[in-house]
C-alpha positions as MATLAB code, in Angstrom:
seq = 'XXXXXXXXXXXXXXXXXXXXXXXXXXXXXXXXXXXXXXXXXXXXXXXXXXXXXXXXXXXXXXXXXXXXXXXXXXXXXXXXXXXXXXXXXXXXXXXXXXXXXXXXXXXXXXXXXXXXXXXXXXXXXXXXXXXXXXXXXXXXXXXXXXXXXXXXXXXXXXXXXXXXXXXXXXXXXXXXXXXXXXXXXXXXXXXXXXXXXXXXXXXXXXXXXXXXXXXXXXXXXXXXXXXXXXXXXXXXXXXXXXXXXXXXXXXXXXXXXXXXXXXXXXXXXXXXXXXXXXXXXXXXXXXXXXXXXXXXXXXXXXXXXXXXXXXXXXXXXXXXXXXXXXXXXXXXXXXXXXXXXXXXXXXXXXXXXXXXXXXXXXXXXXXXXXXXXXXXXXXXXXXXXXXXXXXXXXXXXXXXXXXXXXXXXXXXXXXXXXXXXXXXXXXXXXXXXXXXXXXXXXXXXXXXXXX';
ca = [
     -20.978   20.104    2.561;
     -21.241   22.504    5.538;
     -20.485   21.089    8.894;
     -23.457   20.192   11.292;
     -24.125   21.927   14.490;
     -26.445   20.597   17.398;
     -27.317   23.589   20.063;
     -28.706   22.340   23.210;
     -30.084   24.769   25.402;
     -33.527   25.239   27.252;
     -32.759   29.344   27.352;
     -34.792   30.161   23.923;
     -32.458   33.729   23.225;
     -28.823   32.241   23.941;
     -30.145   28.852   21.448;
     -31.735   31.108   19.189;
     -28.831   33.860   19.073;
     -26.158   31.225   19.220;
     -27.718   29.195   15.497;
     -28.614   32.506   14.332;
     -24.631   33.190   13.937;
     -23.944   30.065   13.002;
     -26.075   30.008   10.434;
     -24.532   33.246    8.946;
     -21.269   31.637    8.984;
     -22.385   28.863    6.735;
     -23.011   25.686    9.342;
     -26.182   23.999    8.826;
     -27.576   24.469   12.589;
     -30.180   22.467   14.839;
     -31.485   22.946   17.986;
     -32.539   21.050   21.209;
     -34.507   23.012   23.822;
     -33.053   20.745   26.632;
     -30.746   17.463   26.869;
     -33.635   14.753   26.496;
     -34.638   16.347   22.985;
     -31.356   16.765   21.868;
     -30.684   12.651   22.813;
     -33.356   12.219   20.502;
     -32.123   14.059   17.536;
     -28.712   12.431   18.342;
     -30.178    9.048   17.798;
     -31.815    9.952   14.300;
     -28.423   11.861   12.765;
     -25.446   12.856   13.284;
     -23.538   15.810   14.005;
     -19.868   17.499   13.474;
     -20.215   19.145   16.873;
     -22.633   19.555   20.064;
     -22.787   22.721   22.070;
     -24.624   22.381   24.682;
     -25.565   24.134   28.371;
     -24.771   22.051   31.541;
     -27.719   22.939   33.912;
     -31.434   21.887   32.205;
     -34.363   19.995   32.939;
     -34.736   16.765   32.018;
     -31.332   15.739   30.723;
     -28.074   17.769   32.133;
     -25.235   18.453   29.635;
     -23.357   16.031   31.388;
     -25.738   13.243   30.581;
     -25.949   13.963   27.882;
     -22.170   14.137   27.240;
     -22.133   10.801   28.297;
     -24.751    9.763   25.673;
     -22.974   11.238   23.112;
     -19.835    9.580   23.592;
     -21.014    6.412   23.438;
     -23.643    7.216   19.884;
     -20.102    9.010   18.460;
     -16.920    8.622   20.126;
     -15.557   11.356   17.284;
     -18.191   13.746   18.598;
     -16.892   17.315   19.674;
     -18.988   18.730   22.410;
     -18.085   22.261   24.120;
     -20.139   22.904   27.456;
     -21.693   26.158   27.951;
     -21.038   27.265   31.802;
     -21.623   29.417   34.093;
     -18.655   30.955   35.877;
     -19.613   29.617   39.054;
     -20.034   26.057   37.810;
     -16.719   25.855   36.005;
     -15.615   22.735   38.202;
     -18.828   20.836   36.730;
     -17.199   22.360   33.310;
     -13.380   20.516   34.249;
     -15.373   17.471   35.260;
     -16.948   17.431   31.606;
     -13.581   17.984   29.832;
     -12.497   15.121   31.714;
     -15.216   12.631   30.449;
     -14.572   13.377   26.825;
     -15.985   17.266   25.821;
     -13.635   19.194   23.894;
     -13.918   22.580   25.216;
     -15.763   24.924   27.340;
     -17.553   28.546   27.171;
     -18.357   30.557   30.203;
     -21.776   33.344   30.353;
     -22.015   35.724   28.740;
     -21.167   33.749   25.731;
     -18.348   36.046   23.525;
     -19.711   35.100   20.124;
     -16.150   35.979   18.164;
     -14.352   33.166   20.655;
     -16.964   30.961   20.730;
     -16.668   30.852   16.261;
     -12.843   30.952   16.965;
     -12.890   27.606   19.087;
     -15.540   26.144   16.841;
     -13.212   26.040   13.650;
     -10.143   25.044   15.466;
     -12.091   21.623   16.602;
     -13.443   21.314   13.307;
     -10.100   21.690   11.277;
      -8.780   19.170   14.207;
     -11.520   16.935   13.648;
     -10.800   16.884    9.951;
      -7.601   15.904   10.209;
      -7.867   13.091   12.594;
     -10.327   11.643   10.757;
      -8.260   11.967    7.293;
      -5.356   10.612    9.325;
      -7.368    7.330   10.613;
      -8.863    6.853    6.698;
      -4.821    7.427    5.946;
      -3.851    4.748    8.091;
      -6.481    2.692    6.854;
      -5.701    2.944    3.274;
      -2.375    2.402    4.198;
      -2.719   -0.966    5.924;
      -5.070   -2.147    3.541;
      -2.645   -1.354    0.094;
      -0.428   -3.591    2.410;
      -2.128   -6.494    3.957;
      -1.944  -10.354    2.648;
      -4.832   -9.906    0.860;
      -2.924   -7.704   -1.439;
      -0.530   -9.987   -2.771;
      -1.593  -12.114   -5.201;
      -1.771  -15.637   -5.731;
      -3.830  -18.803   -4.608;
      -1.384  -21.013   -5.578;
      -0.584  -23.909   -3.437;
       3.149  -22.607   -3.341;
       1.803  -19.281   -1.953;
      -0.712  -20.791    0.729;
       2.853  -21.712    1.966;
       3.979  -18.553    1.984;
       0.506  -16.515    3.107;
       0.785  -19.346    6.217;
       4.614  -18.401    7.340;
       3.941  -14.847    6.905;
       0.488  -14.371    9.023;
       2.674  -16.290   11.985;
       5.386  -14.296   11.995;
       4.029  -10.485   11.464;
       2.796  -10.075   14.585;
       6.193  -11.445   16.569;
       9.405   -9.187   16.782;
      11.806  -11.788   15.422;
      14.162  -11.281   12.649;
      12.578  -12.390    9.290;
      14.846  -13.456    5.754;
      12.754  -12.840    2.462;
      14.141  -15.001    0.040;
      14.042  -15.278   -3.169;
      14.400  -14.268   -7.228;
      14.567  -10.176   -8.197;
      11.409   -8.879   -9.276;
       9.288  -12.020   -6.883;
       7.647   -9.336   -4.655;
      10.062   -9.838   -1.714;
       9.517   -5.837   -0.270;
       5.705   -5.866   -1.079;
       5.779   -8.641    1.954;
       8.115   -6.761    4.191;
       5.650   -3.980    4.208;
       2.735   -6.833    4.367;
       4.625   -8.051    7.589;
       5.184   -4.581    9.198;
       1.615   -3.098    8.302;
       0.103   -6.341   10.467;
       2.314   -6.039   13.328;
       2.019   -3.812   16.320;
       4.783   -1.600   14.852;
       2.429   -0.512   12.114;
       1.734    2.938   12.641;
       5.566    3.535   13.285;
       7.829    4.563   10.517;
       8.822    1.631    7.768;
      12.341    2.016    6.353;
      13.355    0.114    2.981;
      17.497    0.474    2.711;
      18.448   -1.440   -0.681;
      22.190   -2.060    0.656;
      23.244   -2.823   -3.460;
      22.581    0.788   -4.000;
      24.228    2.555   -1.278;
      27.919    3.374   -1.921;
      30.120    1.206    0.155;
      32.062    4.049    1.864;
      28.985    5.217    2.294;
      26.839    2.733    3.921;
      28.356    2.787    7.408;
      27.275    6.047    7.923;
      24.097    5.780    5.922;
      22.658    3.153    8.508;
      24.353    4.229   11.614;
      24.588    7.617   11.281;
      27.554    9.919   11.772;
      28.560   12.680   14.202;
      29.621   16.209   12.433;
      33.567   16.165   11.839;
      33.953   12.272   12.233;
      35.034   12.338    8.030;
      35.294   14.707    5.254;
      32.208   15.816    3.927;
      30.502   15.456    7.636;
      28.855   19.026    8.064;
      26.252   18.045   10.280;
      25.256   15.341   12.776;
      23.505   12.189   10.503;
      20.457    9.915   12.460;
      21.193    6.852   10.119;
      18.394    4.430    8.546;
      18.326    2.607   11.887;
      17.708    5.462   13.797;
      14.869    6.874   11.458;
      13.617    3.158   11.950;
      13.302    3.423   15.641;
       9.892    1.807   16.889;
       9.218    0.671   13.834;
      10.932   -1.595   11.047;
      14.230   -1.699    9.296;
      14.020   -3.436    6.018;
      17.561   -4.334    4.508;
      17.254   -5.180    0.735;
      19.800   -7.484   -0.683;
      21.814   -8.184    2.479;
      24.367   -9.916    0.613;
      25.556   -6.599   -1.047;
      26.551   -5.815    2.746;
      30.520   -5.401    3.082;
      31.731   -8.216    4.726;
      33.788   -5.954    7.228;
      30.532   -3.643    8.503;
      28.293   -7.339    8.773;
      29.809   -7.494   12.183;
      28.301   -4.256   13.417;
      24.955   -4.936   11.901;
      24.923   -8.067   14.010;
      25.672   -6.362   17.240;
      22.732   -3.893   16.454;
      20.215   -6.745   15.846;
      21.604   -8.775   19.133;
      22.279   -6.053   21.273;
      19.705   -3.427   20.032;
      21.785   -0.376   20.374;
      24.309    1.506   17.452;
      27.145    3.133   17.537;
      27.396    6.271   14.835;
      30.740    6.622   13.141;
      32.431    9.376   15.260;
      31.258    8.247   18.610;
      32.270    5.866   21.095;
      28.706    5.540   23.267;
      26.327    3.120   21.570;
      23.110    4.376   21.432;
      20.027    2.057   22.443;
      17.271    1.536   19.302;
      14.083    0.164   18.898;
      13.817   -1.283   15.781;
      12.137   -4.867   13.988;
      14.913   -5.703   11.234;
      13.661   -7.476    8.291;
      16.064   -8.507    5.581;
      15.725  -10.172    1.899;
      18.547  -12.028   -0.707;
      18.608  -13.312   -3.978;
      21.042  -14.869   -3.573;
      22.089  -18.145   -1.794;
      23.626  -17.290    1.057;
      25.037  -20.713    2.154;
      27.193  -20.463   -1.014;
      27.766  -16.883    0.135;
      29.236  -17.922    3.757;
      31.421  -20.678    1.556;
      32.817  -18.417   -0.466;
      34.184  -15.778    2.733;
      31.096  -13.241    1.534;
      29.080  -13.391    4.453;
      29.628  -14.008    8.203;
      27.610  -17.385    9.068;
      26.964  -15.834   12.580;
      24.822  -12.778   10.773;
      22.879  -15.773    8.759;
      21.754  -17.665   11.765;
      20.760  -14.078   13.360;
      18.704  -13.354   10.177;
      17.173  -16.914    9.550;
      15.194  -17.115   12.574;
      12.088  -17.696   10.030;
      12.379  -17.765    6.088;
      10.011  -16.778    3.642;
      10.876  -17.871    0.372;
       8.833  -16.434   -2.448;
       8.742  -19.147   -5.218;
       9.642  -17.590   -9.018;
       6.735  -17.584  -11.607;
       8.130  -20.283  -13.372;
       7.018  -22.322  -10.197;
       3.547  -20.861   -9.768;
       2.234  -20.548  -12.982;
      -1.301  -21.188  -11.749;
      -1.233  -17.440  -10.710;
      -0.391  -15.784  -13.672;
      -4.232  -14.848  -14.690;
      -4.964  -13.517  -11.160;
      -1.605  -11.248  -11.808;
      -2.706  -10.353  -15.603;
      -6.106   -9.855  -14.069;
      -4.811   -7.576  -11.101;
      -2.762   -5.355  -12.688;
      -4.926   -5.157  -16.333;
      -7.409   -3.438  -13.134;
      -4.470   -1.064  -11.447;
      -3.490    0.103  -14.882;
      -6.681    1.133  -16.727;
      -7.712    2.501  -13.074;
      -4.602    4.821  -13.742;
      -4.929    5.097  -17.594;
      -9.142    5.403  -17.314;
      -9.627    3.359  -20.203;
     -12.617    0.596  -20.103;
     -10.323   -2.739  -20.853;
     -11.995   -5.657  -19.935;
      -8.726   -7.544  -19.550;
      -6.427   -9.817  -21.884;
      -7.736  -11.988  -25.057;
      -7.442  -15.774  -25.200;
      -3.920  -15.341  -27.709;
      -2.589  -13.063  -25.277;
      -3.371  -15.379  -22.250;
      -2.072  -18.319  -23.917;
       1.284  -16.310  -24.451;
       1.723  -15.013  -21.034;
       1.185  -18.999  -19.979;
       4.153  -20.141  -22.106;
       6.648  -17.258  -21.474;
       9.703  -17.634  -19.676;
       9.441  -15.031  -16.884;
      13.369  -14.483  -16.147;
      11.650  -10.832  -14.543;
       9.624  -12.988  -12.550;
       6.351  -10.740  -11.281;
       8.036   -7.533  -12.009;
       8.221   -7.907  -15.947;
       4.713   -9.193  -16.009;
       3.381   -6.214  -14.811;
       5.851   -3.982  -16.650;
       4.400   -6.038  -20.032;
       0.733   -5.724  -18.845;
       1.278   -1.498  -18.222;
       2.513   -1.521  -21.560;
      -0.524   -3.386  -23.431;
      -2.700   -1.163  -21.203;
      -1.068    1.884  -22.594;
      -1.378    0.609  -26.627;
      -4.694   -1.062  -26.067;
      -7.616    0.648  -28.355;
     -10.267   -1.747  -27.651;
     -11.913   -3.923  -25.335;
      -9.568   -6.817  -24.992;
      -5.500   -6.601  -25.286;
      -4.515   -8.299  -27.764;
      -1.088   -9.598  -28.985;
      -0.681   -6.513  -31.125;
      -0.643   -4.503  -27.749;
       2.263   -6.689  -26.242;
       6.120   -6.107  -27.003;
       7.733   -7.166  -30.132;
       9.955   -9.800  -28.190;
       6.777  -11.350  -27.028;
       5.270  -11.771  -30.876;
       8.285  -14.229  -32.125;
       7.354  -16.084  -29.158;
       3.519  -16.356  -30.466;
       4.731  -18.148  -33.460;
       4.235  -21.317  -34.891;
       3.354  -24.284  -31.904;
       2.752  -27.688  -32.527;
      -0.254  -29.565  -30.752;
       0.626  -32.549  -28.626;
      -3.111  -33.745  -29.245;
      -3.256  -36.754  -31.624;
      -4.340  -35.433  -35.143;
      -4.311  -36.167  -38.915;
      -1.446  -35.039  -40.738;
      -3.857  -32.662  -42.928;
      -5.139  -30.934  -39.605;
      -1.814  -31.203  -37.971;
      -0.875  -28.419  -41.441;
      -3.489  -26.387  -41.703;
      -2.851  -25.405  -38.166;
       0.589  -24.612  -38.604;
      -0.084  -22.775  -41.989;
      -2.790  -20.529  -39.772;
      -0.363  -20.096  -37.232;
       2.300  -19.099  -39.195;
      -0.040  -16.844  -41.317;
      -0.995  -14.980  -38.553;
       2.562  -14.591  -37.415;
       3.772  -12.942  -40.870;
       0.407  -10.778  -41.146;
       0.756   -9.599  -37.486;
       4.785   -8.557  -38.197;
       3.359   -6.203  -41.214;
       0.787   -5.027  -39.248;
      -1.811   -6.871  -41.504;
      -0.479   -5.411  -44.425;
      -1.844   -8.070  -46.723;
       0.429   -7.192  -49.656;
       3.369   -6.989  -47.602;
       2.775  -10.514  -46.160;
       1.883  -12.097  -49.309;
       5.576  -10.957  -50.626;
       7.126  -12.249  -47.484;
       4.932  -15.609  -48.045;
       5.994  -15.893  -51.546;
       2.138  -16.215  -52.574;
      -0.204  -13.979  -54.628;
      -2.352  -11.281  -52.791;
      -5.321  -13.661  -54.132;
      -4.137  -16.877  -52.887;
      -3.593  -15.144  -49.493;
      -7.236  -14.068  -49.229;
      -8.238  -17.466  -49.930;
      -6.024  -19.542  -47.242;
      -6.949  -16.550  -44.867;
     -10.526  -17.681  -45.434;
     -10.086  -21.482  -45.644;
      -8.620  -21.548  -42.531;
     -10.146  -19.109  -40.679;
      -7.396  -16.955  -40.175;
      -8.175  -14.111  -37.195;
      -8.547  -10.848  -38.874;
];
């Protein structure tokens, strides 16, 4: 879509001249024959870009520059002057235009200065839909649950994103723990400054030092060049420290005198160097037992549990798991473009009863799976992993019921079981039933076996 040009001016040639080669270069063009016209028009649409004259009747340019800051404060507006007015011209740069053109208007600069704003205007606006995108893919909203345990936690963490202090993130792998690091930094004031995830378990430990403090070039073998660290790329913004307890014990020291005292010191140098930086950290482990067992320092712990989140496992929340099914059934047929509707009752059922030692992690992992296998509407427990079918097997109702029901129940279950492990291969499960094909057509339809 081309861009849209207003031209405001009450000389008819240099309006008329001024669209004409616009209109050649592809804008779509409108005109105002003075600055109370060209209000008007502002008021009904809107425009990429004003160019407009200074000195006309009714409404000056700088009136109107005025008005058309406060309809659009994205509007671009370059002034039209005379040389002899070009303080009025400063003035108007000042109160917002963009740019300025003296008389006789040079057509070739006047196109020239007309794409740069545009292609600036583009990309500011991209970046603010950008930033946008980005806080929304990370705010509370986005993690999911309405689970009394996670009320809890959607409480703690609305507090404490928009302090500074020092925040632990607690709790089993695979619970979520970074998605509400980021959900913390993306709501504090620090959110348009860099966000740095360091998962300290994966770093080399004669690494690490120099990984998060950086290095100066000679300080060790292999140092060619000078090395900013994690917590210098963090600066302004936030340092998130997966799996502190995977921290040597002997470099815990020096991470607590760059939390307490805000400044580093690189290996090679001896002048600490002053940082900025929000440190957020997360464990699985139990770090009381850690500190017990000479693994951690307990002055680091205190420093890092100024406020706790703990994320409770699934096992604990189970009230959440068809939000989650629901959730990321949606993110992966988004990615997949297939027109699944979501799980089947079976399936559901399953997912209820299953031990989630993954936690959140290997419930999504099992749901982008079914999403890739599913052929129909629903997934179904044919979509899910073999693993899960043994676990789909033969149940036994807790609800009082004759001894005859209390059978036929377990024969349908345990029929479906057998059919759905030879991929309804009647003949196959018949064998494995020790039946004849014929009998198993019959108890399929006595007991209303699913198909």
């Amino acid at each position: 879509m081309a861009d849209r040009i207003l031209v405001v001016d009450d000389e008819k040639i240099i309006r008329e001249s001024i669209s004409f080669i616009l209109k050649k270069e592809g804008f779509s063009v409108s005109e105002a024959e003075n600055g109370k016209a060209a209000y008007d028009k502002l008021l009904a649409e809107s425009f990429d870009l004003i160019i407009t004259d200074l000195e006309m009747p009714e409404m000056k340019g700088i009136e109107l520059l005025e008005h058309a800051m406060h309809i659009n404060p994205e509007s671009i507006v370059v002034i039209i002057t005379a040389y002899g007015s070009l303080d009025t011209a400063i003035a108007a740069l000042r109160n917002g235009a963009s740019d300025y053109i003296l008389k006789p208007i040079e057509f070739d600069e006047l196109l020239v200065k007309i794409r740069r704003l545009l292609t600036h205007r583009k990309l500011v606006l991209e970046n603010q839909y950008l930033r946008k995108e980005l806080k929304r893919e990370h705010n509370f909203s986005h993690i999911v649950g309405k689970s009394p345990e996670m009320n809890k936690v959607y409480d703690i963490i609305q507090k404490v994103a928009t302090s500074d202090s020092t925040i632990l993130i607690s709790g089993l792998s695979g619970t979520g723990k970074e998605l509400v690091a980021r959900a913390i930094h993306f709501n504090s004031r620090r959110a348009t400054m860099p966000f740095i995830a360091v998962n300290a378990g994966a770093i080399p430990e004669s690494l690490i030092e120099s990984e998060l403090f950086g290095h100066k070039r000679g300080s060790f073998t292999g140092a060619m060049t000078d090395k900013a660290g994690y917590f210098k790329a963090a600066d302004g913004g936030t340092l998130f420290l997966d799996e502190i307890s995977e921290m040597p014990i002997h470099l815990q020291v020096k991470l607590l005198r760059a939390i307490e005292q805000k400044e580093i010191t690189p290996v090679g140098m001896s002048t600490p160097i002053a940082i900025d930086v929000r440190f957020l950290a997360s464990t699985n482990r139990d770090l009381q037992q850690e500190i017990a067992q000479g693994r951690f320092r307990q002055d680091l712990y205190y420093r890092l549990n100024v406020v706790e989140v703990h994320l409770p496992a699934l096992e604990d929340r189970k009230a959440d798991i068809p939000l989650l099914v629901e959730h990321f059934v949606a993110k992966y047929k988004a990615e997949m473009r297939k027109n699944i509707k979501g799980v089947n009752n079976e399936v559901m059922r399953l997912l209820m009863q299953h031990e989630w030692k993954g936690q959140i992690r290997e419930l999504e992992n099992i749901i982008e799976r079914a999403v890739i296998f599913c052929s129909g509407d629903f997934i179904s427990l044919d979509d899910l992993p073999e693993f899960l079918h043994a676990q789909s097997g033969v149940t036994i109702s807790s609800e009082k019921a004759s001894l005859e029901t209390a059978m036929n129940d377990f024969e349908r279950q345990y029929i479906t079981m057998i059919l759905r492990k030879n991929n309804h291969n009647k003949e196959q499960a018949a064998l494995d039933l020790g039946i004849s094909l014929p009998t198993l057509y019959r108890r399929i339809k006595d007991l209303a076996v699913p198909q």
